[in-house]
C-alpha positions as CSV (number, residue, x, y, z in Angstrom):
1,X,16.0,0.7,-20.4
2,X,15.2,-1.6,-23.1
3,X,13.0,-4.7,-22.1
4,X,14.4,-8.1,-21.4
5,X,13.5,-10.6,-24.2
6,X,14.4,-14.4,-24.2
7,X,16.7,-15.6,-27.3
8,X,15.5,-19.4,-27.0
9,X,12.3,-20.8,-26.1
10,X,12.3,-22.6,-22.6
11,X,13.4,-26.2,-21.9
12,X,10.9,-29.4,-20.9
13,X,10.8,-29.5,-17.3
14,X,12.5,-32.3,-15.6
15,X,10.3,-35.3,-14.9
16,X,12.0,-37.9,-12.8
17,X,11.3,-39.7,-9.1
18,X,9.7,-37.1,-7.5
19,X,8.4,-38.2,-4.4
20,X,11.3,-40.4,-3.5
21,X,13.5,-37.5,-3.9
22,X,10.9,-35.4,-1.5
23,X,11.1,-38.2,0.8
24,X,14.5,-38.5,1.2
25,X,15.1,-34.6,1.6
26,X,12.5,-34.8,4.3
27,X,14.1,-38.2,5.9
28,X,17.4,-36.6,6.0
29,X,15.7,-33.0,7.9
30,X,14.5,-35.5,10.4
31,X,17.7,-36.9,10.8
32,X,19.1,-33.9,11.1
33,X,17.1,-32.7,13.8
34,X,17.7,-35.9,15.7
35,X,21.3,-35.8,15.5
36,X,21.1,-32.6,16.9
37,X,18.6,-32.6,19.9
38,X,21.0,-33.9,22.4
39,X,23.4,-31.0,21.8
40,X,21.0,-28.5,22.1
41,X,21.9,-27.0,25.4
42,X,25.7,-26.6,23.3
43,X,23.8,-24.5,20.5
44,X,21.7,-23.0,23.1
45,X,25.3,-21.5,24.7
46,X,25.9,-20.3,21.4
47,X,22.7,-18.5,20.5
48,X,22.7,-21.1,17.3
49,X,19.1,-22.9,18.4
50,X,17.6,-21.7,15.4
51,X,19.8,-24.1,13.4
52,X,17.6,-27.2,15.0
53,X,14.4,-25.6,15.2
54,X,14.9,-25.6,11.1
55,X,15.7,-29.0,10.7
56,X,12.0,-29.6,12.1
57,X,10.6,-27.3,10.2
58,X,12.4,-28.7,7.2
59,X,10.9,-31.9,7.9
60,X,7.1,-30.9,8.8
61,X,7.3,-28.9,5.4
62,X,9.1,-32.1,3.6
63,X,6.0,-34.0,5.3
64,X,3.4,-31.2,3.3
65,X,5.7,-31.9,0.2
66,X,5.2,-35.7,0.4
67,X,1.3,-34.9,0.6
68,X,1.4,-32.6,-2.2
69,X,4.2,-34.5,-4.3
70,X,1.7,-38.0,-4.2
71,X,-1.6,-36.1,-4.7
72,X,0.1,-34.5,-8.2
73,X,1.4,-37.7,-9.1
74,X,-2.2,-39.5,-8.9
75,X,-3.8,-37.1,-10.6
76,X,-1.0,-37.3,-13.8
77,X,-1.3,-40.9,-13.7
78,X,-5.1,-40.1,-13.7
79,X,-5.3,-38.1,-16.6
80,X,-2.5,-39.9,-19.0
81,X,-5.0,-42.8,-18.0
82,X,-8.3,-40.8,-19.4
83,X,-6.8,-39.6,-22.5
84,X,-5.7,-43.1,-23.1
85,X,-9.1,-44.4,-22.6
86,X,-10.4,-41.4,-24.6
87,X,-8.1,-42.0,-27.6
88,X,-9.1,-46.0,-27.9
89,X,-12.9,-44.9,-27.8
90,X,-12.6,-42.5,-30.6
91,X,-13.7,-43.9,-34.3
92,X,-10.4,-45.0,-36.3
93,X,-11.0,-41.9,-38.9
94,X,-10.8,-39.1,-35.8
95,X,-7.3,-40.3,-34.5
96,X,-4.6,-37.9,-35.3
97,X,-2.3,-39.5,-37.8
98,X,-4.7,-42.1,-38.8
């Protein structure tokens, strides 16, 4: 079997509104669960229970997401932040393209 090799070089990775869309994914699990707490006994009858018990987990993981999501954020905005500070301390003649 001959080795799989890539014929193009990988795209950028999305950037875009990443902790709003992590909120509202974990929003709507928690809605989700709500909505169906009241017919659990009817999904209890049914052996489907399983179907509520993972809209909570799906909204105490989106809660770990939201945690994670904000931390990774800070720490872009951090860093874009240094290197920006770093490049406007730098002597004229050692700026790329100068």
């Amino acid at each position: 079997m001959a080795k799989w090799t890539p014929k193009h070089e990988a795209p950028e990775p999305l950037e875009g509104p990443v902790v709003a869309t992590i909120t509202g994914g974990t929003i709507l699990w928690f809605v989700l669960f709500v909505v169906q707490v009241p017919f659990y006994g009817w999904f209890d009858d049914r052996g489907l229970t399983s179907w509520v018990w993972t809209c909570l987990a799906g909204a105490g993981l989106g809660l770990i997401g939201i945690w994670y999501v904000r931390k990774r954020d800070a720490a872009i905005k951090r860093h874009a932040a240094a290197n920006a500070a770093a490049r406007t301390t730098e002597p004229p003649e050692a700026r790329p393209g100068a």
